[in-house]
Structure formats: C-alpha cells, structure tokens
N, C-alpha and C positions, 0 to 999 in steps of 0.2 A: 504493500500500500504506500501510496505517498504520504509522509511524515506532513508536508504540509497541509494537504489537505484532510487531515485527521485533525491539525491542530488550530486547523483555521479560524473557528468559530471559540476559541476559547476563551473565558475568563480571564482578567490578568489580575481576577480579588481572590485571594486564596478562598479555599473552596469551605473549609469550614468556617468561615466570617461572612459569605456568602447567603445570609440567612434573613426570613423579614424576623427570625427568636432573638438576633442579634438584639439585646437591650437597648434603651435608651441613652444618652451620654448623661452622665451626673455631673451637678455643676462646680467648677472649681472653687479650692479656698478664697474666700473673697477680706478675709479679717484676721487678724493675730488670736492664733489658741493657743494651749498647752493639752499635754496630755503623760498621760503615763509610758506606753510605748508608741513610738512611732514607727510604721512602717513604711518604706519606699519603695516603690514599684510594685506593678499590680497586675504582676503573670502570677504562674505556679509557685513562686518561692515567698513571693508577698502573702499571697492568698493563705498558704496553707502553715505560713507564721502566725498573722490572723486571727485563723480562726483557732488553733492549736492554743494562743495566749487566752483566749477567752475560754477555752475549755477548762485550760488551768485556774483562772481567775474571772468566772464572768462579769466582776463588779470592777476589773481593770478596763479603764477608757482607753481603748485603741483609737488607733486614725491611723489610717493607708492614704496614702497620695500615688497618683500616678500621674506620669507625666503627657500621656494620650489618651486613651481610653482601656481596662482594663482586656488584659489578652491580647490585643493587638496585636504583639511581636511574635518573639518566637513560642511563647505558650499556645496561642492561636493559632500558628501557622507548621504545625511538628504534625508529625505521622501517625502521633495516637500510641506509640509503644509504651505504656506503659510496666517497665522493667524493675527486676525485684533488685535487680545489681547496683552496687553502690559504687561501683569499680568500673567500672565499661567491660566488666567481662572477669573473671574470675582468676587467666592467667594474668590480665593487667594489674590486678590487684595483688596477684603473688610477685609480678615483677617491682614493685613499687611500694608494701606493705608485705612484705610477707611475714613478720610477726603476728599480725591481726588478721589476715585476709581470712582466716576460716569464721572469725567471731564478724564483720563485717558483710559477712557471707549470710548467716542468721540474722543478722541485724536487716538487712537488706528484706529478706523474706518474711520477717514481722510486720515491717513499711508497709510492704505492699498487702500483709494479710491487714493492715489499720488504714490503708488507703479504701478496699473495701467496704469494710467496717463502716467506713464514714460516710460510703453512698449510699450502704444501705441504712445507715442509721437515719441521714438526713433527708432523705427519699430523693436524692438528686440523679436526676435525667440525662447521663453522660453515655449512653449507648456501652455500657462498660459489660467486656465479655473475654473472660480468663481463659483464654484457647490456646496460652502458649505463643512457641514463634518454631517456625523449623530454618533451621539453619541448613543453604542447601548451597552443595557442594556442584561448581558447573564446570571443573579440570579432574582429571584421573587422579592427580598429586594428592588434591583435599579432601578426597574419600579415607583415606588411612586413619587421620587425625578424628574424624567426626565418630567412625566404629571405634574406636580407640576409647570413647565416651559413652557408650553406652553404660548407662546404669538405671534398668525400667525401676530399681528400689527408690531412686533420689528423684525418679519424673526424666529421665534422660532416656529415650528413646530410639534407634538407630533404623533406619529403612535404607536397604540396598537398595536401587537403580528400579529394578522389577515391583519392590513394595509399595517406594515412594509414586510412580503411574497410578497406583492406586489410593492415594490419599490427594493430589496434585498433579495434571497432566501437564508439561512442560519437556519437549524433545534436548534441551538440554540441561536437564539433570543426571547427575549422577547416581546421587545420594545425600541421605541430609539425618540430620540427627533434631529430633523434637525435644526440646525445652517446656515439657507439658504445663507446669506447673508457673513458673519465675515469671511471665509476664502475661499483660493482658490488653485487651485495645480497648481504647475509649475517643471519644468524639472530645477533643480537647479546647474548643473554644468553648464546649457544653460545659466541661471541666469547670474552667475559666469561670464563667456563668452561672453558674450552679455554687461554687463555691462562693461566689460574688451576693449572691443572694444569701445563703447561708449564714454568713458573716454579719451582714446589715441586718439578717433578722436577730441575731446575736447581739447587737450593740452596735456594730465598729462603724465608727463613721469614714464615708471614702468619698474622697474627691479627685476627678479627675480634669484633666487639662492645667495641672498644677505640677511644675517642676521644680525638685530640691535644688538649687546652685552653690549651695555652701553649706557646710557642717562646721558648729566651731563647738567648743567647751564653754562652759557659764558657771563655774563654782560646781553644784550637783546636779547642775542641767544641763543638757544638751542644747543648743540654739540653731536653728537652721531656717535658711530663708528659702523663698520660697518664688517663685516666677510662672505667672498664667499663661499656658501656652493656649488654652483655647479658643477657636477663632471667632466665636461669638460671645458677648456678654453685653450687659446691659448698661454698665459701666466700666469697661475693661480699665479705665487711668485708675479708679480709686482703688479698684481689686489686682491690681498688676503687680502688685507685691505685699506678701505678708511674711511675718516671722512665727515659727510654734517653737515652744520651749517643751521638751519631752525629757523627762526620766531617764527614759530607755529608747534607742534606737537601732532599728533590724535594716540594714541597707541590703535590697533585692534587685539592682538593677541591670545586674549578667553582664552581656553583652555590651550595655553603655559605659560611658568613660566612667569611672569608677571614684565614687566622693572621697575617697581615701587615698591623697597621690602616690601615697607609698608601696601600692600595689598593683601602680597601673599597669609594669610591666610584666603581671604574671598573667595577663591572660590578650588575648588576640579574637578579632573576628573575621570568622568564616563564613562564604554564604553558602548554601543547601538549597537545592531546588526540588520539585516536586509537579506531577502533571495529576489531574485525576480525570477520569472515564467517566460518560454519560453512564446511566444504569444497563447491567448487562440484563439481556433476554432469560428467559427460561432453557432458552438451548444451548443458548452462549454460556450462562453457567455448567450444564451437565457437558459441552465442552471442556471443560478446564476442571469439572471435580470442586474439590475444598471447600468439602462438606463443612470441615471443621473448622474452616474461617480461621486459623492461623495467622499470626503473622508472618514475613519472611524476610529472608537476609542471606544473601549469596556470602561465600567464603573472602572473596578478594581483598584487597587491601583499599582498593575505588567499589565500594561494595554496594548494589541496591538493595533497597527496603522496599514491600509492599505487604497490603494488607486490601481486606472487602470494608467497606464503608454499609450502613444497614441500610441502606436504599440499594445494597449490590454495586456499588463502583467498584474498580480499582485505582487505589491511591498508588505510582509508581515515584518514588524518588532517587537520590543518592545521586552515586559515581562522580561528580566533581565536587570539591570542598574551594572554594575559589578566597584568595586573600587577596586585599587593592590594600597596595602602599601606605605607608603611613594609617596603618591602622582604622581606615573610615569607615564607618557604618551609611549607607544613604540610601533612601529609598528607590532611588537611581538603578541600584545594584538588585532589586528586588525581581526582574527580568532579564533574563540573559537566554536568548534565540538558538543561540547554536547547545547550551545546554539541552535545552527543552527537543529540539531537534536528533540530539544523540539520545537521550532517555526513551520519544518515543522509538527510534531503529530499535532501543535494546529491548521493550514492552513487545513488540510484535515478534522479536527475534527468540522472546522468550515463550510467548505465548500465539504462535503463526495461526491458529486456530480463530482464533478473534479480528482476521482480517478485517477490513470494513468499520470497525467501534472507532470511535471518535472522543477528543479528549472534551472535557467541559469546562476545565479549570487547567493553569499553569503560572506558579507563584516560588519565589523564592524567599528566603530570609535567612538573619544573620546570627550565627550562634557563635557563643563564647567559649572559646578553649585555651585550656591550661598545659603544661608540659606533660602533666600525668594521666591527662586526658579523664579527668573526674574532679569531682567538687574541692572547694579548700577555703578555710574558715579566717578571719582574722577581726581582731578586736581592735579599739583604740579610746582614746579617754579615759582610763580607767575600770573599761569593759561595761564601758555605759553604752559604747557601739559597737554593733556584732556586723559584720558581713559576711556574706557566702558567692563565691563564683567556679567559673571555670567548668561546668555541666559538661559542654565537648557533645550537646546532643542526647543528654542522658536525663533532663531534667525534669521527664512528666513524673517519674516517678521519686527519683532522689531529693525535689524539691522540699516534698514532705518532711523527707528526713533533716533537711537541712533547714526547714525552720524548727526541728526539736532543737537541734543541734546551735542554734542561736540563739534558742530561749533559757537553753542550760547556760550558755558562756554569759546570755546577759541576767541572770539570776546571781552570780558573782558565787554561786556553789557550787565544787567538786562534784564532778556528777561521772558515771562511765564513757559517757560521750566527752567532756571535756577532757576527760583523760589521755582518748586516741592517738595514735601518734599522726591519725589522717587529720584530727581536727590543729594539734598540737603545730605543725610540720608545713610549712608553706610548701609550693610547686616552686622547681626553680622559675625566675623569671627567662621569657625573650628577651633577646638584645634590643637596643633601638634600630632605627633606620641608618642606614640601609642595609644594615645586616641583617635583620629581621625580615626582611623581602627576600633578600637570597637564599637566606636557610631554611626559609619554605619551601622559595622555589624548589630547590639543590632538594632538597627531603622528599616533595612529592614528585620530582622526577624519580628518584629511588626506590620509591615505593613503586609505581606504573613499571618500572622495570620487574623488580619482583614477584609483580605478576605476571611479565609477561616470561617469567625464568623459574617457573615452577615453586614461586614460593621464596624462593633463596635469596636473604638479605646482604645488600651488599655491602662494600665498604663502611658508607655513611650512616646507614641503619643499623650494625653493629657498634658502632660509637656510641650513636645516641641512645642504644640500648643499655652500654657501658654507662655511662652519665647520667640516667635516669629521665632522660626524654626519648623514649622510644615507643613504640604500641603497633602490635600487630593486632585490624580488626578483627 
C-alpha cells in the first residue's frame, strides 16, 4: 500500500486528547495563596502525588499548578503501557542497582497491584486491562535470550514461532516471551482525567494555564512565583502574576527545564512518535488474532511498541528516539513526516494482512531521559522540595511510585524508600553542548549498528556500559 495515502487523512492531535471527554480548561491562579504542599505539573507524577498526599492526610491543603492544561504532554500522548518495572527492565536494573534490583522488582509489582487498587476503588474510567505485553523476537539471534526466560511460575511465558501464529498472526515473528502478569494498558489521557477528577473531589485545588518561574526559600516556606500562560482571561494584567508560599513542594515537570539548576544536566529530551489506525473490521481482527489484546515490543534496540485501543485501533509507535540541539523541547518537533512514513512501511510490513487500513491519528512528543534510563529523586531546601525525573518512557506506571517516593523525602522521615540507593544516588549527568549532541548522535549510530550485527555491542556501547550509561532495550 502506499504509506501516503494510508496516512493522508490523518490527525496531527494525538489520538487520545482527540476526544469531545476531553475536560474543560480550569482557570489559572489569579491571587497570592499559601498552602501546605504544593504540587507542579499536572501529568502522571503530579496527579498521582496529589492525590497519594491526600490519602495520607485528607485535611492537608494541596494545590497543583500546571502550566497548560493537565495531560497535555507526554502523560496524554504515551502508548498506555502501563509497566510494573521501576527499572526499564529488570537487566537494566541489575546493570545499574544491582544491590536492590530484586526488592525494586516487588516494589514495582505492588505499584502496579495499588495503581489498580485505585481504579477500582475510585471507579475511574481508564479502559484499564492487565493483558501483559509479549515481547517479540523478529531476528533468529533474539529467540535464545527470550526461551532462556521462560518461567510460567513468575507469569513468564515462552511461544516458539509455530505457538506465537497462534496467539498473534505476524509473518515476521519468530518468537516472543509473554510478561503475563507486570503490565497492563490503559487509555492515558483517561488516566490523566480520571485522576484529575479524583483529586478535586478530594480537596486539591488545580489550576491550570499557571506556570512556576522560580522556587526560592522563605525561612520554613517555600516561595514561588508564578506566570499565567493562559490565552484567555478576563483580566490577564492583574492575574499575570502571583506568588504561593507552601510548606512543602513536589516538583513534576519531567521533561521541562527543571526549577532546580543543579540538575538540569541529568536528564535530556527525546521525541517518540506514534501513528494510530481507524477501527479495524471484524475480519481484519480474526486476520491478525490477539485475542488477548497484549501489548507489544519487538527485541531491537530502535524497538516498536503497539497495543489494540477498545474501539479496536492499533496504536503503532517507537523506532526513532530523535534529540535537537541544545536540549529544546517545541511543539515544532511534535510532527516529523519521514518518521510517521517509516512507522507506517514497518505497521504493514508487520502486519501485510491489513493492507488497505488507514491511519486516523499521527503525533509525537517529548520524553525525558536520564543516563540510567529510569527515574531519580533529589531534594533541596532543607527537603522542603522533593523532585522526581528522568522516566526515559516509563512513566505511566513509575509515576505513582514516585510520588510515594516524594512524599517520604518531603515528610523529613527515614522511610525504606528514602533509604534506596535509587532514590539516595543521582544518574550521572550529560555533558553540555556540543558534546551532548555528538554523544547521542555517536550512541545511536551504535546502537542501529547492533542491530543490524546481530545484537553485538560495539566499541562505544561497551564503555558506556562500563561507566554506567549504557541500556540494552
């Protein structure tokens, strides 16, 4: 089929924000408040600090700010994997913790058994469905490693070439190993949404089209100002800027420049792109199998992801991780043609059976990664300010964990989490520019080689393996 005209007609609004459930916008801070905890930014890591402090203390006055509308970014615009792993993966956590990675490992699988927990406690409407993910092997090389993993005791699953046709029809599969249990899909601007609601019926006041520009210290407050980004208001000169005085402050803003300068250098943004499919037919599904709506993830080190959306789309993303100079995030960057162009060749190339579907959406956005390619914690003021970044893609589900994990460091007690050596232990930083432009580059040329060499890390990727910046997906 021609890639163009498959994707001719498509959205360029990511497909989950794409909705008239989309909420309303809430209106920004217009006045000087105080509060007890303050929260910034209003994706997965805001949200689910939130409403976590008010579970702890429902008589604590939260405030969330965000600085567009909540979900927006990359909470709204992610593939829905919601992953038990707190590590990107269980060797990456042996490579990089391996003291803790087994407790890490449970800690991980509690998360996501309390991420549950709290959809169904709250009765929120996320499309949420624990089907696992199969990990699927498309070179002869990555069959070894994936049987190597079989263990039906732990939820680890193995299908040869012959088994896997029968779970997922795809002419290039090899083989794949099912993760039954560890992850699960959800509709994530629903997430967003859901949680959003949650919260405000909770208490917590949220304002959006209000952005943080400074955090300073006040004696036993926190002081931070404030700047209305939103483009309508009633009076926007007298609301255009406010200050709140908080106790306690949870800084969530990932991928944006980071209020804390002394950490700017640990984390970098990447864009990820993503196409999804008009709803398939009745036939077009018993074409392609998956039954059990899995999600998925090829071996490679340029790896794709897809999953069925419950209207029956498929969501197709991944294979380029794209970095612009000097660190810029812009919504500029949120379309890229030749991407969306390679993803569809690989969707049909993967699935030739579905000739003729057509895409309905194609959107990118920009995710925040760290050297260890998972989360990492840091305090300042006296541990009256907690932050959390560096997800690397991992964050529908880690999020949660990392707002416990901020509300232990800003409680100022000894707790197991603050103990960690992950929470303990920064990522090393990136260089500046223009080093940090070339050691991407130089990395993910190294990487696209290794795939196309059987796996085998070359020169550059054993260093950064040595040093602690290294990660096979």
């Amino acid at each position: 089929m021609n890639v163009k005209a498959a994707l001719a007609d498509a959205s360029t609004v990511p497909f989950w924000l794409d909705t008239d459930e989309r909420p309303q916008p809430l209106p920004p801070l217009g006045r000087d408040i105080s509060a007890d905890l303050l929260v910034v930014g209003g994706g997965f890591t805001g949200l689910w600090t939130a409403l976590q402090a008010k579970e702890r203390d429902p008589d604590r006055h939260v405030v969330l700010l965000e600085a567009n509308s909540v979900g927006w970014a990359a909470s709204g615009r992610n593939g829905g994997f919601c992953a038990a792993s707190l590590t990107h993966g269980y060797d990456n956590g042996e490579a990089h913790l391996p003291k803790e990675n087994e407790r890490l490992a449970e800690l991980g699988r509690e998360n996501l058994d309390e991420i549950e927990a709290a959809v169904a406690r709250y009765g929120m409407d996320v499309e949420f469905e624990r089907t696992g993910e199969l990990d699927v092997a498309t070179e002869d090389y990555q069959v070894a490693e994936l049987r190597d993993a079989h263990d039906p005791e732990a939820g680890f699953i193995f299908y040869n070439q012959k088994e896997l046709a029968q779970v997922v029809k795809s002419p290039t599969y090899k083989g794949a190993l099912w993760d039954s249990r560890e992850v699960a899909m959800v509709n994530p601007a629903k997430l967003c949404w859901e949680l959003l609601r949650v919260i405000r019926e909770l208490g917590v006041e949220v304002y959006e089209g209000t952005k943080v520009t400074d955090v300073s210290d006040r004696r036993s407050t926190v002081l931070l100002t404030t700047k209305v980004t939103a483009e309508t208001l009633d009076d926007c000169r007298a609301a255009s800027c406010s200050t709140i005085t908080a106790d306690r402050v949870a800084l969530a803003t990932n991928v944006f420049p980071s209020l804390l300068k002394r950490v700017s250098l640990h984390t970098v943004p990447v864009y990820d792109y993503a196409l999804m499919t008009e709803p398939l037919t009745e036939a077009q599904l018993a074409a392609i199998g998956w039954d059990g709506r899995q999600g998925i993830g090829d071996c490679a080190n340029r790896f794709h992801y897809y999953r069925l959306s419950a209207d029956n789309r498929i969501l197709f993303g991944g294979w380029d991780a794209v970095y612009h100079y000097g660190r810029r995030v812009s919504w500029k960057y949120d379309q890229r043609p030749e991407t969306f162009d390679t993803l569809a060749e690989h969707f049909f190339t993967t699935f030739p059976q579905l000739e003729g579907l057509r895409f309905s959406h194609k959107w990118g956005g920009a995710i925040d990664t760290c050297s260890r390619f998972f989360s990492f914690f840091t305090t300042a003021y006296g541990q009256k300010v907690a932050m959390a970044a560096g997800f690397t893609g991992l964050g529908v589900g880690a999020s949660r964990f990392a707002g416990t994990v901020m509300l232990d460091l800003l409680s100022g007690e000894e707790t197991e989490l603050t103990r960690l050596e992950m929470v303990r232990r920064l990522p090393l930083p990136f260089p500046p520019e223009p080093v940090a432009w070339l050691g991407i580059t130089l990395t993910t040329n190294a990487l696209i080689k290794a795939d196309e060499n059987e796996g085998k890390r070359g020169p550059l990727l054993k260093v950064l393996d040595a040093v602690g910046m290294g990660f096979d997906s």
